[in-house]
C-alpha positions in Angstrom: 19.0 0.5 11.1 17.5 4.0 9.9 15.5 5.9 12.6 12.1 6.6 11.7 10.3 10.0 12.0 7.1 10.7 13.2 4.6 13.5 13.0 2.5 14.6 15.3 0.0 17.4 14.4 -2.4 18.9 17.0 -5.6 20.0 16.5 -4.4 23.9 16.7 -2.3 23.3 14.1 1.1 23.2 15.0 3.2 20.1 14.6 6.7 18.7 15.5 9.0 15.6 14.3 10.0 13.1 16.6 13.5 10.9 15.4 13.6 7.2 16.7 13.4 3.3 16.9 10.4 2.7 17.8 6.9 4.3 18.4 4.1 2.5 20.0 0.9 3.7 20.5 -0.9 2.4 23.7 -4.5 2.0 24.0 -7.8 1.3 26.3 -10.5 -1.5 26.1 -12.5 0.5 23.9 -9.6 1.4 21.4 -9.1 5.5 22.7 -5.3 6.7 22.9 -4.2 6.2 26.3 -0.6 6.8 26.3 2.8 6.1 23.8 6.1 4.4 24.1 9.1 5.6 22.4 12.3 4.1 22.0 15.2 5.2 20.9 15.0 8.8 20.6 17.7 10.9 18.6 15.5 14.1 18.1 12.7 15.9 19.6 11.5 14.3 22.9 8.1 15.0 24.8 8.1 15.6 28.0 4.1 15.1 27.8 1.6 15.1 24.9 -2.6 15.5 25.4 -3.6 12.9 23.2 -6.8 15.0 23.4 -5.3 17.4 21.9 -3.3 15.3 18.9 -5.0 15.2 15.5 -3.0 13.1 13.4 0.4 10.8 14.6 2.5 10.1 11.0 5.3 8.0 9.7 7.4 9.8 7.4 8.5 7.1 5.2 10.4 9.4 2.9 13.2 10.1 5.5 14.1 6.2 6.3 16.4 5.1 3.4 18.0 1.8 3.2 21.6 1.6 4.1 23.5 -1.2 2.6 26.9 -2.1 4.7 30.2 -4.1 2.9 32.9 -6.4 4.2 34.7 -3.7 5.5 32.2 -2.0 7.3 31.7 1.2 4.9 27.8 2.7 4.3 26.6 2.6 0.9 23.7 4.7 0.3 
């Protein structure tokens, strides 16, 4: 399975790209970010992120590519 990258863009402008299985935002009763789950992470851990401070969270689509396997266990891209 490809990991999937996600982008996370503050509000001052600077972003970063996180490599994994599985991102799950958490929320509160009223629908406000209270916290994340990731799983899975090859690149570009957080230690902590201010959701206060986060503008935008996006899935990069372009960078998960299919990956077909043979018989003999070979990759084909």
């Amino acid at each position: 399975m490809p990991k999937m990258t996600m982008r996370v863009i503050l509000k001052s402008g600077v972003e970063f790209a996180i490599k994994c299985d599985k991102f799950t935002i958490n929320r509160d009763g009223f629908g406000n970010v209270r916290g994340y789950d990731i799983g899975g992470i090859v690149e570009n851990k957080p230690v902590y992120l201010d959701f206060e401070q986060v503008a935008a969270v996006v899935r990069v689509f372009s960078d998960e590519k299919e990956v077909a396997h043979d018989e003999q266990g070979a990759s084909i891209l």
